[in-house]
N, C-alpha and C positions, 0 to 999 in steps of 0.2 A: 504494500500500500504506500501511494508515495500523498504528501500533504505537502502544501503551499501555506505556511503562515501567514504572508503576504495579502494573498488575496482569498485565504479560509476555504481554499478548495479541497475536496481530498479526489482522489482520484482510484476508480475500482477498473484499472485498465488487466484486467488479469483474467484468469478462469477465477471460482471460487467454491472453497471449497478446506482443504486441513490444511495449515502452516506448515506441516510435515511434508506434505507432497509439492511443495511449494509452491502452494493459490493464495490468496484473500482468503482470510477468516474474519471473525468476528473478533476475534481477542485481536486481532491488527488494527480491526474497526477501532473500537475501546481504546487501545492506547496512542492511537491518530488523535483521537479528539480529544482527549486530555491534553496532549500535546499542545493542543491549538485552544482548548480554553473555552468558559461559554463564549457564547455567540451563533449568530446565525451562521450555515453553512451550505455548501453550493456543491453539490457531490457531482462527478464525473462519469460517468460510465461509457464505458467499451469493453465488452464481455461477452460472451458467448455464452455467459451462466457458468453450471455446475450442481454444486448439493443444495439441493432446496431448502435441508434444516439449515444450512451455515446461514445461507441468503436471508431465511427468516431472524434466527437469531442477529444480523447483522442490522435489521429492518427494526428490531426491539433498541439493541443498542443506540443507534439513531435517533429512535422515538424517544428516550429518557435524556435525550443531549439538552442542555440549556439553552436553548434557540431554535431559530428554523429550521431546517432543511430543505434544499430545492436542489430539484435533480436535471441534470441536462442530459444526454443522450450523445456523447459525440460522432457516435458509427454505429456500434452494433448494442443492441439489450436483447441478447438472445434468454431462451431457458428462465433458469432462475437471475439469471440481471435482470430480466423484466418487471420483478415485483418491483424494483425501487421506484420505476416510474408506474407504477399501479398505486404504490403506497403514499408518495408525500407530492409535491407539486413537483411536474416536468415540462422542459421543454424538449423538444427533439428536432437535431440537425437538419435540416431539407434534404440531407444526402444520408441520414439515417436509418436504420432499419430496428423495427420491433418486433420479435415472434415469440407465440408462444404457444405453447403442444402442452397435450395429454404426457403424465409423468412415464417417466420408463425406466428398469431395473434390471440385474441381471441377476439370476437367480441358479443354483447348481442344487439338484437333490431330483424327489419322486414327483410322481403327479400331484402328489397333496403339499408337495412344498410348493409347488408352481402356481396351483389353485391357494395356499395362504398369498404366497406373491403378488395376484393378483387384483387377493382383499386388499393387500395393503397400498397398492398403487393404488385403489378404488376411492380411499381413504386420502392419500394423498392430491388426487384430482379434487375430490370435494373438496380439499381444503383451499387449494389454488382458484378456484373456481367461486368459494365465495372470498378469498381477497381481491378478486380482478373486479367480481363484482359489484363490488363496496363503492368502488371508485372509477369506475369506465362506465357507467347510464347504459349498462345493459343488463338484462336479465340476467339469471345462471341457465338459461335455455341458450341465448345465444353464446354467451363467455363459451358453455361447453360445446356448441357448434364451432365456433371459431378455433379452439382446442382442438377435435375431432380433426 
């Protein structure tokens, strides 16, 4: 995670995902903005996404910051980068792109692990489906048509 004290940006130019594998996390998130102090803040993104709990977790961290949050879009909010601009105010590049899919997993075992696999992606869509729809003025009929 890189941060600009200057102008209170932080920048989520990475996949996201464990600090281990070396992506964006949330504990990056966290000590970014300690870093820079309350205040309003102007988040970055170009991403492709990643892990959806980090994304969310990163979305919470955000949310308890002493200030605003606004988010710009510079090129891509794929995957899970997309919540950010679902979640707080965005604008997005004219040359930007936003997408966002039904979640997906990879799973190793029998048929009954495949079928829990698939509760749990199920789980997971509904979850993503009512944050998109909280904040984009569409139903969860269309959010999941447009997912689909």
């Amino acid at each position: 995670m890189i941060y600009d004290a200057n102008t209170r940006e932080l920048f989520i130019y990475d996949d996201i995902g464990p600090k281990w594998a070396g992506m964006i996390d949330a504990e990056t998130v966290k000590y970014s903005l300690a870093q820079l102090g309350p205040g309003d803040i102007a988040l970055r993104i170009n991403s492709y996404g990643g892990a959806v709990d980090e994304a969310l977790a990163m979305i919470e961290v955000l949310g308890r910051h002493n200030g605003n949050v606004s988010v710009t879009i510079d090129s891509i909010a794929a995957s899970a980068a997309s919540l950010f601009g679902a979640v707080f105010p965005a604008t997005i590049a004219s040359h930007a792109r936003v997408m966002i899919h039904n979640p997906w997993g990879v799973g190793i075992g029998n048929a009954e692990s495949m079928r829990k696999l698939a509760g749990v992606l199920d789980l997971y869509g509904d979850s993503l489906i009512s944050v998109y729809a909280r904040t984009m003025k569409h139903s969860p009929e269309e959010i999941k048509a447009l997912m689909d």
